[in-house]
C-alpha positions as CSV (number, residue, x, y, z in Angstrom):
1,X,-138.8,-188.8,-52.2
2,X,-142.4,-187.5,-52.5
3,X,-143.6,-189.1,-49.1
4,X,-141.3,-187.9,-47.3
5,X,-141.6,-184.3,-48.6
6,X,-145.4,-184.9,-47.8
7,X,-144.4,-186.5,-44.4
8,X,-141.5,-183.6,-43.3
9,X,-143.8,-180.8,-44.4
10,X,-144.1,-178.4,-41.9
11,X,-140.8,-179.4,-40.1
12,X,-138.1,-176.5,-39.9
13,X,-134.1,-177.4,-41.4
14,X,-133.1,-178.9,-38.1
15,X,-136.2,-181.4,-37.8
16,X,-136.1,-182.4,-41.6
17,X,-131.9,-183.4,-40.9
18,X,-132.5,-185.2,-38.1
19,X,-135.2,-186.8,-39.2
20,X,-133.4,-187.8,-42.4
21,X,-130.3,-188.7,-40.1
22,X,-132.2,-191.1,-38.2
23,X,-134.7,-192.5,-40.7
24,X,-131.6,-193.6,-43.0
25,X,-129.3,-194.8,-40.1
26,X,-132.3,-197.2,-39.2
27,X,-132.7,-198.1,-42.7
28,X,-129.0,-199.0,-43.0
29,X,-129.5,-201.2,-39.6
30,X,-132.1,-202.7,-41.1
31,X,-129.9,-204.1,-44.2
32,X,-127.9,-205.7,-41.9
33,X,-128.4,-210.1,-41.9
34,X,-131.2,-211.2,-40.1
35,X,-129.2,-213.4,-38.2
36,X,-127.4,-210.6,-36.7
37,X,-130.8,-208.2,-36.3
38,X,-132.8,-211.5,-34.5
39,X,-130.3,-212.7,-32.2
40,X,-127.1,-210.3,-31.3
41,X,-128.8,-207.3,-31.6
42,X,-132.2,-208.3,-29.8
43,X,-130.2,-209.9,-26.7
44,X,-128.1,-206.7,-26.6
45,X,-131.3,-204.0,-26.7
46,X,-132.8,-206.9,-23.8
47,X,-129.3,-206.2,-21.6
48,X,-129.4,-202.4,-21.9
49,X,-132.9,-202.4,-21.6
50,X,-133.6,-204.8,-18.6
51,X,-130.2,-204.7,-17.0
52,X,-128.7,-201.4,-17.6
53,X,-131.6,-199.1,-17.9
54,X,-134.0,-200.5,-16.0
55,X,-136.3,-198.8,-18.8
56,X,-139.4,-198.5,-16.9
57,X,-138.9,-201.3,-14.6
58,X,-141.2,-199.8,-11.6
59,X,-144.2,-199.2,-14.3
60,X,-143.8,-202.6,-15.6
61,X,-143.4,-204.6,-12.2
62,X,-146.8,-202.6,-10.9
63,X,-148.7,-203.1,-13.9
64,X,-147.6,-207.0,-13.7
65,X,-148.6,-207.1,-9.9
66,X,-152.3,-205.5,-10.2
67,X,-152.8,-207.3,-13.1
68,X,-152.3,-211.0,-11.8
69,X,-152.8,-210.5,-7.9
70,X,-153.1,-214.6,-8.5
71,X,-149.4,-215.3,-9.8
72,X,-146.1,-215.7,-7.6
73,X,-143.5,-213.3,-7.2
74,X,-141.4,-216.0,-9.7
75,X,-144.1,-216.6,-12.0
76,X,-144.3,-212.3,-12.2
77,X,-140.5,-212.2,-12.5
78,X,-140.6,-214.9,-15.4
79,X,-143.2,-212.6,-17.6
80,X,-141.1,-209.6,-17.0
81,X,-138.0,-211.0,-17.7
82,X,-139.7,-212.6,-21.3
83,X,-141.5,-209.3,-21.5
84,X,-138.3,-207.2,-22.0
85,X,-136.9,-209.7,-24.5
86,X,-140.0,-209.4,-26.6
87,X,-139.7,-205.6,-26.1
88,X,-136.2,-205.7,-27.3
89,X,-137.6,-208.0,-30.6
90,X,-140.1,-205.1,-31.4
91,X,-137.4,-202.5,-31.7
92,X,-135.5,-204.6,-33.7
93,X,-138.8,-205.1,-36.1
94,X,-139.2,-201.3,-36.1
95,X,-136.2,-200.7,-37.1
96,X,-136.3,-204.2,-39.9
97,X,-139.8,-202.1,-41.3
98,X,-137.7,-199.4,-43.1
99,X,-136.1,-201.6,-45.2
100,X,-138.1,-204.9,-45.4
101,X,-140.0,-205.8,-48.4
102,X,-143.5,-206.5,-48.5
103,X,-143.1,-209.7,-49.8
104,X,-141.2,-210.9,-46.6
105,X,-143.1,-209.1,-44.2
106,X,-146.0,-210.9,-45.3
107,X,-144.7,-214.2,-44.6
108,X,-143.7,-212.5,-41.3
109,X,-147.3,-211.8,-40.1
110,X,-150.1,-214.5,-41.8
111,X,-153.4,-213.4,-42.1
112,X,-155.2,-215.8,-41.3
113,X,-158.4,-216.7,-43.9
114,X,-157.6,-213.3,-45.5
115,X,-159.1,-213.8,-48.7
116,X,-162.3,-215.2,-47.1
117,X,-162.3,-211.9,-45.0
118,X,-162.4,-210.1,-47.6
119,X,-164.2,-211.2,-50.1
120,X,-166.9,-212.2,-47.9
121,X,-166.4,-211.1,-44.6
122,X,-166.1,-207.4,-45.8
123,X,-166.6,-207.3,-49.0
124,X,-168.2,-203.9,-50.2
125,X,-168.3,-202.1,-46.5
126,X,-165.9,-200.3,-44.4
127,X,-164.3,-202.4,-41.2
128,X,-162.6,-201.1,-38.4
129,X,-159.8,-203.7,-37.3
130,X,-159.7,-203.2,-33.4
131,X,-155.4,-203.6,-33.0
132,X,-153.6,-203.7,-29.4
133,X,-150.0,-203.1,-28.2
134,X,-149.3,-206.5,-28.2
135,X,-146.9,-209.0,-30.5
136,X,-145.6,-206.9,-33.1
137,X,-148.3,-204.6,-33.7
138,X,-146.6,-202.4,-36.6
139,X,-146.3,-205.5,-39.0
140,X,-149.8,-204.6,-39.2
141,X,-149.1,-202.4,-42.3
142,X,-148.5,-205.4,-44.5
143,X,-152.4,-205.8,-44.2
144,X,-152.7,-203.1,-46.8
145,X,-149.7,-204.4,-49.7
146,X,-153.1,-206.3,-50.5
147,X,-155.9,-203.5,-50.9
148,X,-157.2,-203.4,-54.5
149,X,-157.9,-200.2,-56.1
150,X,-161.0,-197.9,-54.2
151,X,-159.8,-198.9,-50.7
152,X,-157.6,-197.5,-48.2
153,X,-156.4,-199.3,-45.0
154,X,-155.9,-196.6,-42.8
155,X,-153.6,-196.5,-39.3
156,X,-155.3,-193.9,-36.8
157,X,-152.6,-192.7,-34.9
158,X,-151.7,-190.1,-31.7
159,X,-148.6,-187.7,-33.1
160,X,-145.9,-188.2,-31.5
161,X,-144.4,-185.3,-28.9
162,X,-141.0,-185.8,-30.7
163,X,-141.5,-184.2,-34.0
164,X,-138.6,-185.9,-35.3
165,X,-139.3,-190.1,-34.9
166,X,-143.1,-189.0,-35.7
167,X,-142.0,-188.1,-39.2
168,X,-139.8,-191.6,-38.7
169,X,-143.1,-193.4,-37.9
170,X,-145.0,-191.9,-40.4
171,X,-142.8,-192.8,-42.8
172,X,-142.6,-196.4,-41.7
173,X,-146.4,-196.8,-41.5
174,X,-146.6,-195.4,-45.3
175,X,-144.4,-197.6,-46.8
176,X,-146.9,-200.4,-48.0
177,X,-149.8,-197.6,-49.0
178,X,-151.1,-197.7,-45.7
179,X,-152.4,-194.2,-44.7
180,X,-151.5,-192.8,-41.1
181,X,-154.1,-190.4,-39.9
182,X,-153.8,-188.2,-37.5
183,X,-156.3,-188.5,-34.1
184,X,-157.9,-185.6,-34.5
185,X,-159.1,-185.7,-38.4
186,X,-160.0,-189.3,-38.5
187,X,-164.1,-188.5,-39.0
188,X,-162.9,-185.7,-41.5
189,X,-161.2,-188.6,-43.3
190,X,-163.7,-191.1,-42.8
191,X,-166.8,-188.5,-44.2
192,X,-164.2,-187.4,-47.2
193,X,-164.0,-191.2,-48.4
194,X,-167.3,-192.1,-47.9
195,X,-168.0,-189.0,-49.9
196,X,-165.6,-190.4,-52.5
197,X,-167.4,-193.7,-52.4
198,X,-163.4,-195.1,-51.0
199,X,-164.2,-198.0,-49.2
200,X,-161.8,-198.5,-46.0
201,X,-160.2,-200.7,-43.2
202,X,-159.9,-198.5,-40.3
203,X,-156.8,-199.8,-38.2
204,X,-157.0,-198.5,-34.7
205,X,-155.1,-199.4,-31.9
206,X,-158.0,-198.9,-28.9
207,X,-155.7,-200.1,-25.7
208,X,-154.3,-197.0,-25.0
209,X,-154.9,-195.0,-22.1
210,X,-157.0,-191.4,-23.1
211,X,-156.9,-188.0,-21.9
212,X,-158.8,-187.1,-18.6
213,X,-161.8,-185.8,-20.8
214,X,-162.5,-188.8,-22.3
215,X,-161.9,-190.6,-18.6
216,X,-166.2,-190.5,-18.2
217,X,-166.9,-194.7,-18.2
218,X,-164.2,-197.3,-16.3
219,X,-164.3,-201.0,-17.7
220,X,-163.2,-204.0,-15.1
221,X,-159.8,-205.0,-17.0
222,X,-157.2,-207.2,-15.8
223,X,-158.4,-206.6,-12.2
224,X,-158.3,-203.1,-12.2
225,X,-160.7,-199.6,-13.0
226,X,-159.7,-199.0,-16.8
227,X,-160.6,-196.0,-19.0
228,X,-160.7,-196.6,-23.3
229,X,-160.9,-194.0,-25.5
230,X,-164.4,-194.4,-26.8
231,X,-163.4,-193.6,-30.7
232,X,-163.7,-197.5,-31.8
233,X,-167.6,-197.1,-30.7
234,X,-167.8,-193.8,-31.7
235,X,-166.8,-194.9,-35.4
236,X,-168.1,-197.9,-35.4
237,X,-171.8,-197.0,-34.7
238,X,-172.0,-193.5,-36.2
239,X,-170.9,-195.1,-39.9
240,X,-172.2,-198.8,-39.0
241,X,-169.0,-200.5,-39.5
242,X,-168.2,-204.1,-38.4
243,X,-165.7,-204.3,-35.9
244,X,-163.3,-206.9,-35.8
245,X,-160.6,-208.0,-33.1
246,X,-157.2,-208.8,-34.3
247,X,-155.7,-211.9,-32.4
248,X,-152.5,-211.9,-32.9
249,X,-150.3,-215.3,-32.2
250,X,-146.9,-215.1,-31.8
251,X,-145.1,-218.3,-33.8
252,X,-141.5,-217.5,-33.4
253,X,-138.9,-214.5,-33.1
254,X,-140.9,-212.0,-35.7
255,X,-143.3,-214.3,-37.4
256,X,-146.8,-214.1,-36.3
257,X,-150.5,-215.2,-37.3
258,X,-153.9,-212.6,-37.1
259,X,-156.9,-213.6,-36.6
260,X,-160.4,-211.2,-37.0
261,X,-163.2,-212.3,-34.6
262,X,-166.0,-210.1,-35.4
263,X,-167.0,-208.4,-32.1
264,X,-169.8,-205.7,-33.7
265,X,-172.0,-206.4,-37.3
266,X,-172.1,-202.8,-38.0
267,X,-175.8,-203.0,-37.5
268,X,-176.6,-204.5,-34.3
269,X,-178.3,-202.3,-31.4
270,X,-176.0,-202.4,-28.7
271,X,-176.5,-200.5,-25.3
272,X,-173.6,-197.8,-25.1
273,X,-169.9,-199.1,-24.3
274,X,-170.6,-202.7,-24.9
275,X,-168.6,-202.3,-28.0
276,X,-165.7,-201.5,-25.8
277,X,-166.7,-204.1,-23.3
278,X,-166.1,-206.9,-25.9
279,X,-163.0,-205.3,-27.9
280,X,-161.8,-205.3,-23.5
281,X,-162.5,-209.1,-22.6
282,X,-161.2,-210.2,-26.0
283,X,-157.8,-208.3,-25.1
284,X,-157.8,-209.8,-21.7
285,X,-157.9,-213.1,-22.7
286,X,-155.4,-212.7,-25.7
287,X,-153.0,-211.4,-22.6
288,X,-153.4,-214.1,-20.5
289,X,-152.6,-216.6,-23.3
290,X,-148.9,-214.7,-23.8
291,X,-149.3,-212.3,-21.6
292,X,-145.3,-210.9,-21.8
293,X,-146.4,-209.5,-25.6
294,X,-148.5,-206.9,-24.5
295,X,-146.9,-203.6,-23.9
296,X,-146.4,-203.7,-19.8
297,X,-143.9,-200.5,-20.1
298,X,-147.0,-198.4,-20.9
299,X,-148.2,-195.8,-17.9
300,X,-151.7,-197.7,-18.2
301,X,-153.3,-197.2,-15.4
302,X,-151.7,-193.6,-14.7
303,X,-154.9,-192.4,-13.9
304,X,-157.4,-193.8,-11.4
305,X,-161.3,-193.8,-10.7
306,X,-162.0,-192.0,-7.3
307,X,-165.0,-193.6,-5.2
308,X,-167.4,-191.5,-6.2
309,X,-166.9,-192.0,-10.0
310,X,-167.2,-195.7,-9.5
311,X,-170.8,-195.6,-7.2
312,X,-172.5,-192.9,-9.8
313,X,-171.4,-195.1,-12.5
314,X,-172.6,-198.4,-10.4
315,X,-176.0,-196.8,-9.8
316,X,-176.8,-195.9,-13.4
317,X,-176.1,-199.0,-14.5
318,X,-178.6,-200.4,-11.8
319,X,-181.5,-198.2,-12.9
């Protein structure tokens, strides 16, 4: 029980039961036959999701539409239809990842060449792995069952609103000695290992949408004006760390492969956001390959580039 005194510190009596409710009543889900979690459960979450809910439906079918101007009304009702279904498969992992061994998630998600990575690839330097939304993206936590002793894989993470399923997160991303850090203290936590001589993975997901104050550079992605957060470059060239872009292929219902293609050396001199630029084409074309396992649901493109923030930004990269 240590972690999750660690993890519900801070929480008041209510928030500590509820969060004990649910993390246990999603761990008793989880004990339940895979059979039953991979093919009743998945096509019922896909029904109430899709066809009762209509969870998100207008985000998703205007996300779909900018994105592939190119495709047919069917061909964008086909992806949404196998988007939802995937959608429902990645609740049912969640919910599988507070009870599933690591010895079985690993054979869920294969890393591909993982010993050459790192024992070669990496070896003796920090890495940031560049993650997206897409496939099953929490398996990644298996990645760090492996770390040998004087390195941490750490997940950078935004806390959730909800008090309650951020504990439930937390607690899920923790379970195969993988660190979740918070946004906001991931340099303290980078400059406190480094000081420690702990060397470290850095997982960060870098699709998601940031704040308006970090809204200062738009990248052309799937056909449309898109804002990063600008913390993979940040990291990556203030404590020269290789990046690498996990490829994720989808082999069947929960089983997947990752790939790292290294998109920064840690030492090359790069103009600014071409860092970003690469992590962005990579993601685009991993979309287009299967492109219903990225997260569509997601308020993306929320915010937009007015005309005048896209002509300074087209002159100063003219000078």
């Amino acid at each position: 029980m240590k972690d999750n005194k660690h993890i519900t510190s801070g929480a008041n009596f209510w928030q500590k039961t509820s969060y004990y409710l649910t993390y246990y009543t999603l761990k008793a889900i989880g004990l339940l036959p895979e059979w039953f979690l991979y093919h009743p459960l998945v096509e019922l979450l896909y029904l109430l999701l899709y066809r009762v809910v209509h969870y998100r439906i207008d985000v998703v079918r205007e996300n779909l539409r900018n994105s592939f101007p190119e495709k047919s009304d069917a061909e964008l009702r086909d992806i949404e239809r196998k988007f939802y279904r995937n959608l429902a498969e990645v609740f049912v992992d969640t919910i599988d990842l507070t009870s599933i061994s690591t010895k079985r998630l690993r054979k869920r998600m294969v890393f591909v060449d993982e010993e050459c990575h790192r024992n070669e690839a990496i070896a003796g330097r920090d890495w940031i792995a560049a993650i997206s939304h897409y496939g099953s993206w929490e398996y990644f936590i298996s990645y760090s069952a492996n770390d040998e002793p004087g390195r941490e894989t750490m997940g950078i993470y935004r806390p959730l609103h909800n008090v309650v399923m951020d504990m439930v997160y937390r607690s899920i991303r923790s379970r195969m000695r993988m660190s979740p850090v918070p946004m906001a203290v991931t340099l303290r936590h980078i400059i406190r290992n480094r000081r420690d001589n702990v060397r470290m993975c850095v997982g960060l997901i870098a699709d998601q949408a940031p704040p308006w104050f970090h809204r200062d550079y738009w990248y052309d992605f799937l056909h449309q004006p898109t804002a990063f957060f600008d913390g993979l470059e940040t990291i990556a060239t203030r404590f020269n760390m290789p990046v690498y872009f996990t490829r994720i292929e989808k082999v069947k219902r929960a089983h997947y492969k990752v790939y790292f293609e290294k998109i920064y050396d840690g030492d090359e001199q790069l103009p600014p956001h071409e860092i970003t630029k690469r992590y962005a084409a990579k993601l685009e074309d991993m979309i287009h390959q299967r492109p219903e396992l990225w997260l569509w649901s997601h308020r993306r493109w929320k915010h937009k580039p007015t005309e005048e923030e896209l002509a300074k930004q087209y002159a100063s990269e003219c000078l």
